[in-house]
VOGUSE-306030 format. One record per residue (C-alpha): residue in one letter; x, y, z. Coordinates in Angstrom, 3 decimals, padded with zeros to 6 digits, always signed. Layout:
REC  r         u         v         w
REC  a         X         Y         Z
...
% end
This chain:
REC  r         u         v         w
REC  x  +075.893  +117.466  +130.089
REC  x  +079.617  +116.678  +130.463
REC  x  +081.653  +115.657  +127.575
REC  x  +082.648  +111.718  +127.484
REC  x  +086.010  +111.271  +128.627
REC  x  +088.129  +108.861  +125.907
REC  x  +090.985  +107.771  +126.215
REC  x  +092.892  +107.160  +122.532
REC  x  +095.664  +104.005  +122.216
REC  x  +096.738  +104.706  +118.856
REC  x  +100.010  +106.455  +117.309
REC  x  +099.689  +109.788  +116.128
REC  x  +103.175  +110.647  +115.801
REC  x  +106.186  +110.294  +112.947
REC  x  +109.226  +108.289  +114.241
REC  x  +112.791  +108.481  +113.557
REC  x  +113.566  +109.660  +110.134
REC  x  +109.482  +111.090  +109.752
REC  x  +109.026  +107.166  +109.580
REC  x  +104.574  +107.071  +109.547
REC  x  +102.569  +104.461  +108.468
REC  x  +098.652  +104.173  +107.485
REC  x  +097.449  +103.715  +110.762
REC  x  +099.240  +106.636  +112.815
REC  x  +097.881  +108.579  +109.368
REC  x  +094.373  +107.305  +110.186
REC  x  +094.668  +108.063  +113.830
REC  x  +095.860  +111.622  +113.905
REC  x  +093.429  +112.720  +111.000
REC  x  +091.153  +111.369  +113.575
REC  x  +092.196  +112.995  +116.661
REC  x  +092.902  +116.503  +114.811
REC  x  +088.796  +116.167  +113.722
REC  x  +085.787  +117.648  +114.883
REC  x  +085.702  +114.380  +117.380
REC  x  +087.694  +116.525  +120.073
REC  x  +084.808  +118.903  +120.104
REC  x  +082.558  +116.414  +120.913
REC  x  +084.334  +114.227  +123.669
REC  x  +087.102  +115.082  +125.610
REC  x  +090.391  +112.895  +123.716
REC  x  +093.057  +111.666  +125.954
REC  x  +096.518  +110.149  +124.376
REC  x  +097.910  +107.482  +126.386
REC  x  +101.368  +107.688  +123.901
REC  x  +102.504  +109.001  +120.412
REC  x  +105.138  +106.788  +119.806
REC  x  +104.931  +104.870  +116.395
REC  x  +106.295  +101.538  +116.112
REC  x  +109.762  +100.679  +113.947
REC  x  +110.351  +099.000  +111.062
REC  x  +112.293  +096.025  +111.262
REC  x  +110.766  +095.825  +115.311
REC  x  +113.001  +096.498  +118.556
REC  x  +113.866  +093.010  +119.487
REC  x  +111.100  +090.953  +121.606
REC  x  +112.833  +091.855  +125.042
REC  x  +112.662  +095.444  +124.058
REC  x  +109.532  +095.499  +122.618
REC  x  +107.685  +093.291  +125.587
REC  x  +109.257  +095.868  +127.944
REC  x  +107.839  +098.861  +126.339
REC  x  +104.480  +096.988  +126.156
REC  x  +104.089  +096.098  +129.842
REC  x  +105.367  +100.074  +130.569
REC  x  +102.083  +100.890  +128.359
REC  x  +099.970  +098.526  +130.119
REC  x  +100.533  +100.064  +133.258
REC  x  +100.282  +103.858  +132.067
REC  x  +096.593  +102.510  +130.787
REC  x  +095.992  +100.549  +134.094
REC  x  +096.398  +104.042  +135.323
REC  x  +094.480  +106.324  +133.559
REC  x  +091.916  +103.856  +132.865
REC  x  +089.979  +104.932  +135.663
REC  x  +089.649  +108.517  +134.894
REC  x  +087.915  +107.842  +131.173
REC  x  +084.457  +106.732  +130.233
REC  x  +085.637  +105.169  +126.999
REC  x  +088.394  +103.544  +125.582
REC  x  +089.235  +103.444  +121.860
REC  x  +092.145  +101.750  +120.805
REC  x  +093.769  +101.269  +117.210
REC  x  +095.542  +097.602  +116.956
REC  x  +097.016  +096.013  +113.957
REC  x  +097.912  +092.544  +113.959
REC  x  +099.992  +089.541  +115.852
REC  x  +101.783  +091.140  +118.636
REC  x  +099.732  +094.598  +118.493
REC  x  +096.267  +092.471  +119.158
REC  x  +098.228  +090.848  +122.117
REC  x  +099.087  +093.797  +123.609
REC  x  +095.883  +096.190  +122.580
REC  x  +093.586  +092.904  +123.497
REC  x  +094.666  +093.435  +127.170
REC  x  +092.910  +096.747  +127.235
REC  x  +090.351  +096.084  +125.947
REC  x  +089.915  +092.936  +128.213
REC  x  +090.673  +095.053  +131.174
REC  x  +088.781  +098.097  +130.115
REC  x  +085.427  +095.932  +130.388
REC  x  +085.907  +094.456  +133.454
REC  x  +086.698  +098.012  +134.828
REC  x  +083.108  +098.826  +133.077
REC  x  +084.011  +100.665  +130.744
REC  x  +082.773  +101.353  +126.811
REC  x  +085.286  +099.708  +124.538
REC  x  +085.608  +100.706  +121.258
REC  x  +088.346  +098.956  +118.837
REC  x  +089.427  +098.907  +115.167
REC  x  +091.791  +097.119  +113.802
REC  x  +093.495  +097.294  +110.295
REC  x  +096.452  +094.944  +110.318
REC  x  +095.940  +093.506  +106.442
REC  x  +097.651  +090.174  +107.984
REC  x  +095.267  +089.164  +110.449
REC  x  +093.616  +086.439  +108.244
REC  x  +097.013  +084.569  +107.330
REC  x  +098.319  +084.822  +110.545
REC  x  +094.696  +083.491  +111.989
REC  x  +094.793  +080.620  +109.704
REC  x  +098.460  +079.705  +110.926
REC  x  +098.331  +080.321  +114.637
REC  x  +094.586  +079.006  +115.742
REC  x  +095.649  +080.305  +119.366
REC  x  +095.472  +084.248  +117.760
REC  x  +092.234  +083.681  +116.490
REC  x  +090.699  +082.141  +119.753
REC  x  +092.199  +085.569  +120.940
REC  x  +091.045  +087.441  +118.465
REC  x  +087.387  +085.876  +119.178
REC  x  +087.845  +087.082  +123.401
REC  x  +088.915  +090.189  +122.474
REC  x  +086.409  +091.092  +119.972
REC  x  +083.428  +089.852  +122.535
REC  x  +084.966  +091.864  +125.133
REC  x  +084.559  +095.315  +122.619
REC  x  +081.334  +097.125  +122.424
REC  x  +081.582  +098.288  +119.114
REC  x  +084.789  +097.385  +116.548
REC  x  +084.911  +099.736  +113.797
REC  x  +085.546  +098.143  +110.384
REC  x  +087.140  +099.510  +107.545
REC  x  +085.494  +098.233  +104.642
REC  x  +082.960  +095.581  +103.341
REC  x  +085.600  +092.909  +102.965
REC  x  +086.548  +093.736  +107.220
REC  x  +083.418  +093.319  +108.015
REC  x  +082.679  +090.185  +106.641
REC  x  +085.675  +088.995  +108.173
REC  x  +085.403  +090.376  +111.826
REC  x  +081.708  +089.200  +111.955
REC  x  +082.804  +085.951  +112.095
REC  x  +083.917  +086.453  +115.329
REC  x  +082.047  +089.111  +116.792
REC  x  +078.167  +090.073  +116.746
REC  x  +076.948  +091.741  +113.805
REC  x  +075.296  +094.202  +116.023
REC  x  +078.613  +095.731  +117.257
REC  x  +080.481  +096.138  +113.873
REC  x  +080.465  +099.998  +112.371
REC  x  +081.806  +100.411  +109.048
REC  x  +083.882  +103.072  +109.475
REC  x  +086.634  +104.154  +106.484
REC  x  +090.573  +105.575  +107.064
REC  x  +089.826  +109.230  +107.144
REC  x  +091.859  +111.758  +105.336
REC  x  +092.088  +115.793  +105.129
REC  x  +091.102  +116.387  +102.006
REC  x  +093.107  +119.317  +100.158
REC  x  +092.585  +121.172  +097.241
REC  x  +091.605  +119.634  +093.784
REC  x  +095.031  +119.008  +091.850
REC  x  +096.135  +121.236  +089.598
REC  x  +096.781  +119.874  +086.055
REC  x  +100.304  +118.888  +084.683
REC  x  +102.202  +118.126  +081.703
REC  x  +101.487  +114.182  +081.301
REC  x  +104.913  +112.152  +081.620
REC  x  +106.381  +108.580  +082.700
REC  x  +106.421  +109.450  +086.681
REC  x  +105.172  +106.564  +088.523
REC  x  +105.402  +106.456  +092.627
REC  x  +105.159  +104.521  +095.065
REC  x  +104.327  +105.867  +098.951
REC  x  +105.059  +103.558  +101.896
REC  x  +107.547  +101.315  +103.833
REC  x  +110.059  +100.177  +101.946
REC  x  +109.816  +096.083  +102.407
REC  x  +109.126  +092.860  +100.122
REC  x  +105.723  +092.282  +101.770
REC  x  +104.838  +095.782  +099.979
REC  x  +105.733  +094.304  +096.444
REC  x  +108.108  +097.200  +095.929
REC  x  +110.771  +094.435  +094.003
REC  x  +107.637  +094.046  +091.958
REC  x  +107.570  +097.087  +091.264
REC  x  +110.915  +097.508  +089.958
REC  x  +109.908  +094.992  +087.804
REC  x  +106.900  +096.645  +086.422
REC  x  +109.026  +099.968  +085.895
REC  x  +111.701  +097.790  +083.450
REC  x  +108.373  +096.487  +081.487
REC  x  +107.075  +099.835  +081.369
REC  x  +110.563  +101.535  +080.528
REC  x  +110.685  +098.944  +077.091
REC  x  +107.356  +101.034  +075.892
REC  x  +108.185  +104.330  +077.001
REC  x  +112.341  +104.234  +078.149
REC  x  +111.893  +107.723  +079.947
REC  x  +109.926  +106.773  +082.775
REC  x  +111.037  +106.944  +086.210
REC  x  +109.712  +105.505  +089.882
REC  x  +109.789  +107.356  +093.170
REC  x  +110.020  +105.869  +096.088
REC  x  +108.698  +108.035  +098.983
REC  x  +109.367  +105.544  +101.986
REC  x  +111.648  +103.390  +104.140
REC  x  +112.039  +100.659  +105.697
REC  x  +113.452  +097.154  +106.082
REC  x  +114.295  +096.059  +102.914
REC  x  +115.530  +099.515  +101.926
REC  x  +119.098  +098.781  +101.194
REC  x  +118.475  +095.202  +099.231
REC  x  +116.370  +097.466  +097.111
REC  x  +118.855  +099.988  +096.554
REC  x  +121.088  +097.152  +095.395
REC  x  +118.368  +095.363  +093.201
REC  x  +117.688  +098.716  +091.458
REC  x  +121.617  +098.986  +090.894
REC  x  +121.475  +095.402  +089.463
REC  x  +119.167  +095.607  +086.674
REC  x  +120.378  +099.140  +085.814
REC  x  +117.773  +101.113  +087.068
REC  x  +119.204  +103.165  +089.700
REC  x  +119.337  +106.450  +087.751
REC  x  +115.685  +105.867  +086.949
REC  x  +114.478  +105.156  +090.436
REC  x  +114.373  +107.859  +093.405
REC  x  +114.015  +107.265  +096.629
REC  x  +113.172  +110.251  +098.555
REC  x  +112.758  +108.578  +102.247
REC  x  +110.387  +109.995  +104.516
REC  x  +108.690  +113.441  +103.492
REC  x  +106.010  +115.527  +105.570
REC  x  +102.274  +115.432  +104.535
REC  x  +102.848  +118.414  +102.481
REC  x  +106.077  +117.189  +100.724
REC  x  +104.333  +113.762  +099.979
REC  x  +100.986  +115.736  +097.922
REC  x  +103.767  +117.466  +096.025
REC  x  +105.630  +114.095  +094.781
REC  x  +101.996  +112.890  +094.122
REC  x  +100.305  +115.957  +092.457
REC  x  +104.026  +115.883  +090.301
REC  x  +102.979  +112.799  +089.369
REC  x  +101.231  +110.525  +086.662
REC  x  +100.282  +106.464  +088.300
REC  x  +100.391  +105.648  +091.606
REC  x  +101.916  +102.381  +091.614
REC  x  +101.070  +100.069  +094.704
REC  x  +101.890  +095.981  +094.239
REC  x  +101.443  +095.216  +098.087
REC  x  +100.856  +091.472  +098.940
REC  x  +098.286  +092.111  +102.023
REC  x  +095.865  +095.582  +103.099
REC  x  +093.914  +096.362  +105.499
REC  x  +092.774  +099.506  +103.883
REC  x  +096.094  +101.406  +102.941
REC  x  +096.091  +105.531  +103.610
REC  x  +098.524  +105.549  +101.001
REC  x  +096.413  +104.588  +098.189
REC  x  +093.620  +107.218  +099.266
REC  x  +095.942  +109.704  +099.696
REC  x  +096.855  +108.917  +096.153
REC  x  +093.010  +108.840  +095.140
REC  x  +092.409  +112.110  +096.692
REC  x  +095.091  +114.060  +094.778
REC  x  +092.971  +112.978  +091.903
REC  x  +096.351  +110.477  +090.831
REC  x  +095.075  +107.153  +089.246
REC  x  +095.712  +104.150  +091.048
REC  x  +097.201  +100.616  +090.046
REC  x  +097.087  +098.187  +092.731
REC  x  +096.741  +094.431  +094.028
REC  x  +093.401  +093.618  +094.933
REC  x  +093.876  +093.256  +098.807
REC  x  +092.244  +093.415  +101.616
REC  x  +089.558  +095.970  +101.556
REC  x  +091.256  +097.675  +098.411
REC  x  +088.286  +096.187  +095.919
REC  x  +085.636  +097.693  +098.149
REC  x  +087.283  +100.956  +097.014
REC  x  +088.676  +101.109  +093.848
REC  x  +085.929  +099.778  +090.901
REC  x  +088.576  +098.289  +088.488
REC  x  +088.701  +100.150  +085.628
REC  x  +086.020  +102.674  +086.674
REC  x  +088.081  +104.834  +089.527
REC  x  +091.443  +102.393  +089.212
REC  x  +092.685  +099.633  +088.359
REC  x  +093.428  +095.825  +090.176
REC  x  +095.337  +093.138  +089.682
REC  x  +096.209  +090.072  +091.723
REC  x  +099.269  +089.935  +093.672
REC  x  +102.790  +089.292  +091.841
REC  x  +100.625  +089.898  +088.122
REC  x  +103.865  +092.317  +087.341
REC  x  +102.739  +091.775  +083.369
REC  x  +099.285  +093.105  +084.649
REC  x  +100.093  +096.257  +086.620
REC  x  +103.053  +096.831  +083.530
REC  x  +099.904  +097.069  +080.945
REC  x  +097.952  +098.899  +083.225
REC  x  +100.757  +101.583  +083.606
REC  x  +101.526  +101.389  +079.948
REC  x  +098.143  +102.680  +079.119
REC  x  +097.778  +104.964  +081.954
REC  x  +101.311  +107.160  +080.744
REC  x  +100.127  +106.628  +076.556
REC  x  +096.227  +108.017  +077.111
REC  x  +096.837  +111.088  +079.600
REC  x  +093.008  +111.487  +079.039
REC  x  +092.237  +107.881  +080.314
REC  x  +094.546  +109.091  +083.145
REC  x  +092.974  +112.149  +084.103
REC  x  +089.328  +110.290  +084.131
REC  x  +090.342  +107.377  +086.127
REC  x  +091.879  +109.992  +088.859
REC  x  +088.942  +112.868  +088.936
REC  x  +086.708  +109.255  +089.277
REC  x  +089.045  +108.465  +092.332
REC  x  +089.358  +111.638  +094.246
REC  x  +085.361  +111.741  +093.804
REC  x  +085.466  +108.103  +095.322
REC  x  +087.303  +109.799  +098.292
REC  x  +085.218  +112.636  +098.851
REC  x  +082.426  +110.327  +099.051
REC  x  +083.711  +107.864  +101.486
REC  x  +086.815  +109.369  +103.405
REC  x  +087.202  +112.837  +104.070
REC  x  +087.523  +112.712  +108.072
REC  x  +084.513  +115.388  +108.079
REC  x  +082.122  +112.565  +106.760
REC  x  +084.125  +110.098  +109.148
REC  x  +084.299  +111.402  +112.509
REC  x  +081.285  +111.466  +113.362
REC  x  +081.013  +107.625  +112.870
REC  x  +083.530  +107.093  +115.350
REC  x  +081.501  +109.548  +117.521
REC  x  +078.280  +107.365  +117.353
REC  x  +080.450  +104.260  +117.856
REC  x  +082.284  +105.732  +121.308
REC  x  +078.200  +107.141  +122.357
REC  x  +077.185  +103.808  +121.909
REC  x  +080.001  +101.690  +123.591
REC  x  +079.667  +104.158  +126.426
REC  x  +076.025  +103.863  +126.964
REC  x  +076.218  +099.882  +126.755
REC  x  +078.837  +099.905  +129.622
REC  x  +076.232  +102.148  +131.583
REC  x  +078.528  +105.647  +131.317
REC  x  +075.624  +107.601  +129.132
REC  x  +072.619  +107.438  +128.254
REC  x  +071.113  +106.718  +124.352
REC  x  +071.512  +108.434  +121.723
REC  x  +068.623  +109.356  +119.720
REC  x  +069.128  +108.134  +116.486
REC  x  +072.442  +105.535  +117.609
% end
C-alpha cells in the first residue's frame, strides 16, 4: 500500500538573526521524526514569522501568496496538517482547512497560540471562526489537558487527540558546580514577563548578590529591556546572548542552575521542556497548559502571573539547597521522557493524519485507530 501523501503548513525554519519560536521547534522535531517514514511529508514553506509583524499590507500579501501555493498543491496530497497559532494565523490557516474539506480531503490541525482564549472573549467574531474551522477539521491535536477542555467547547470530543510539543531528547546532564545562574529562553517581549524577571533577579540578588540572568532570545521589546536593565543597575549582571542554535541553547541551560520563565499566556511553551529535559528546574507562571506539566513543587514550581515576590522565593531556595535543585530537575527531565520525547509523540500525530484521512474517504481504518 502507498504511503499517505501530507502536506505540512507549519514553520520549520530559524529566521533572521536564528530568530525560532516554540512552534517552528515543535514542528521540525516533528517533521525530522519517524513520521516521514510512515507518510510521505510535503512542506508548503519554511519561513517563520517576525517579531514585531511585517505590517498588515505586507503580511496579507504574503498570506494570499501562501493560499495560492496550497490551492495548488492541495490536490496532489491526501492529508493536510497544518500548525496555526492565534488571531491572524487562525484566519489565514482556517482557510485551508476550510478549503481542504471541501476538496475532500483529511484535515488535521493543532493549534498552540496561548492567546486564543483572551482574544476569543474580546472579538466574538474569532470565536464563531474558530467554531467553523474546528468543525471543518477531522481531528485537532491538543496539547495538554487544559487545550482540550478548551477546544472541546467548540469541536466534538471525538476529534480531539491529546498530543504534547515533542522534543529530541539528548543526553542526561552532566552535573555542575551549583551557582546563582538563572535563564531565561525565548522572545524577548513584555507579554513574556521578562521585566518581571528583572525584577525577580534584583530580589534574588539582595539574598545571594552574585547571581546573574541570561537572556537567550530577541525580540520586540529587546532594546526597552536593555535600557530597564541599565536603569536599575543590573546590566553587568544580565546577559543577553540573542539567538543561539539548538546546541548552543543546551549549553547555556546545562551551565545553568533555574530556569526562570514569568510569561503572562502559554499554549504549551518548548522552552520550558527544553529546560525540563536538560534536567534544569523550572519556575514558571501557571499558564496555559503549563500546570498539566509541571506538579508544583514535585517536578517545578508555579506561580500566578506578575507574583515577582513568588518566583523571587522560589529562586531563592532553588540557588541556597543545590540538592532541592537537583531533585526538582531529575523529577522534570523524567516528566519529559514520559510525555515528550518526539519518539513517544509521533506516532500520535500518525494515528491522527490515518484517521482524518480515512474519514475524508482517502484510506481505509486503522486497526486499533
Amino acid at each position: 500500500m502507498s504511503r499517505l501523501r501530507v502536506l505540512f503548513v507549519a514553520s520549520v525554519a530559524a529566521g533572521a538573526g536564528g530568530a525560532t519560536g516554540g512552534q517552528a521547534v515543535a514542528a521540525n522535531a516533528l517533521f525530522e521524526s519517524g513520521l516521514a517514514s510512515t507518510v510521505e511529508l510535503e512542506l508548503l514553506s519554511r519561513a517563520l514569522p517576525s517579531v514585531p509583524p511585517p505590517a498588515l499590507p505586507r503580511r496579507a500579501a504574503r498570506a494570499v501568496a501562501r493560499l495560492s501555493r496550497f490551492v495548488r498543491r492541495l490536490w496532489a496530497a491526501d492529508v493536510v496538517l497544518v500548525f496555526a497559532a492565534d488571531a491572524v494565523s487562525l484566519l489565514e490557516k482556517g482557510w485551508m482547512c476550510i478549503l481542504a474539506r471541501l476538496a475532500r480531503r483529511g484535515v488535521v490541525l493543532r493549534i498552540s497560540g496561548g492567546n486564543v482564549p483572551e482574544q476569543c472573549a474580546r472579538w466574538p467574531v474569532l470565536g464563531t471562526w474558530l467554531r467553523l474551522v474546528l468543525r471543518s477539521s477531522h481531528c485537532v491535536c491538543t496539547q495538554s489537558g487544559y487545550w482540550t477542555t478548551y477546544f472541546g467547547r467548540f469541536a466534538g470530543g471525538d476529534k480531539i487527540i491529546e498530543v504534547s510539543n515533542g522534543v529530541r531528547l539528548g543526553d542526561p546532564p552532566a552535573p555542575h558546580a551549583p551557582g546563582g545562574r538563572i535563564v531565561f529562553v525565548g522572545w524577548v517581549t513584555r507579554e513574556k514577563g521578562v521585566f518581571e524577571a528583572l525584577e525577580v533577579l534584583a530580589g534574588v540578588r539582595a539574598v545571594h548578590p552574585s547571581a546573574t540572568l541570561t537572556v537567550v532570545g530577541g525580540g520586540r521589546d529587546l532594546e526597552a529591556f536593555r535600557g530597564r536593565s541599565a536603569i536599575v543597575g543590573l546590566s553587568r549582571a544580565v546577559s543577553i546572548t540573542g539567538w543561539l542554535g539548538r546546541h548552543e541553547v543546551q549549553r547555556v541551560l546545562g551551565e545553568s542552575d533555574v530556569f526562570l520563565f514569568p510569561s503572562h499566556s502559554e499554549g504549551l511553551p518548548n522552552a520550558v521542556i527544553e529546560a525540563m529535559a536538560a534536567g534544569l528546574p523550572v519556575v514558571a507562571t501557571g499558564v496555559g497548559g503549563l500546570p498539566d506539566l509541571i506538579r508544583h513543587e514535585e517536578n517545578g514550581f508555579l506561580a500566578e502571573v506578575g507574583d515577582v515576590g513568588g518566583m523571587t522565593a522560589r529562586v531563592v531556595e532553588l540557588i541556597s539547597r543545590p540538592d532541592l535543585a537537583a531533585q526538582i530537575g531529575q523529577r522534570g527531565r523524567q516528566t519529559v521522557v514520559e510525555r515528550c520525547d518526539i519518539e513517544r509523540v509521533w506516532p500520535r500525530y500518525a494515528r491522527a493524519i490515518h484517521e482524518a484521512a480515512w474519514r475524508a474517504g482517502r484510506a481505509p481504518a486503522v486497526a486499533g485507530a
